[in-house]
N, C-alpha and C positions, 0 to 999 in steps of 0.2 A: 451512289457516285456514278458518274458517269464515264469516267475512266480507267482503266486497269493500270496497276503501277505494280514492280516487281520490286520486292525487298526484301530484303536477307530474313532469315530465320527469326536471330536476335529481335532486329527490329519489329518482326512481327509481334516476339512474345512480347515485347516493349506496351506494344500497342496495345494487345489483349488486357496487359496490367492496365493499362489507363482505363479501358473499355471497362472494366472490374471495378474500378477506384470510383467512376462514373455511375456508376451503376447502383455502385453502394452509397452513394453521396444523393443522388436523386429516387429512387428507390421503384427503378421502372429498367429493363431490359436495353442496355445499349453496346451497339455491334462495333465490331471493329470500325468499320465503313464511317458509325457516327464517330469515332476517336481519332479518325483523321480530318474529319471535317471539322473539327473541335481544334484542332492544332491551324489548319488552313486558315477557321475563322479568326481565331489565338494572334495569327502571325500578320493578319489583313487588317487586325483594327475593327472586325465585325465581330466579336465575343457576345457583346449584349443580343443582339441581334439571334444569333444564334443558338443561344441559351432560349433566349424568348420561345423560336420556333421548334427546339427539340421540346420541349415542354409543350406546347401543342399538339406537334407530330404523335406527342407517345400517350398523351393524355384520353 
């Protein structure tokens, strides 16, 4: 990411869950950093897209 964003605790652990849930669903190491970028592309209408290139990125 290219920007720093500050969040509560909670939220953080929130994220960690997802980055976990992610993790275990595609079966390859993904960081907090991708579980926000997974929600960003989630809330833009860019999900396909984005799936696509995590799946490259980690491949």
């Amino acid at each position: 990411m290219d920007k720093v964003i500050r969040v509560r605790e909670k939220t953080y652990r929130n994220l960690a869950v997802l980055a976990g849930t992610m993790q275990a669903e595609h079966g390859f190491f993904v960081s907090v950093d991708d579980a926000v970028s997974f929600l960003l592309a989630k809330n833009s209408g860019k999900l396909r897209d984005f799936k696509k290139n995590l799946r490259k990125n980690k491949a």
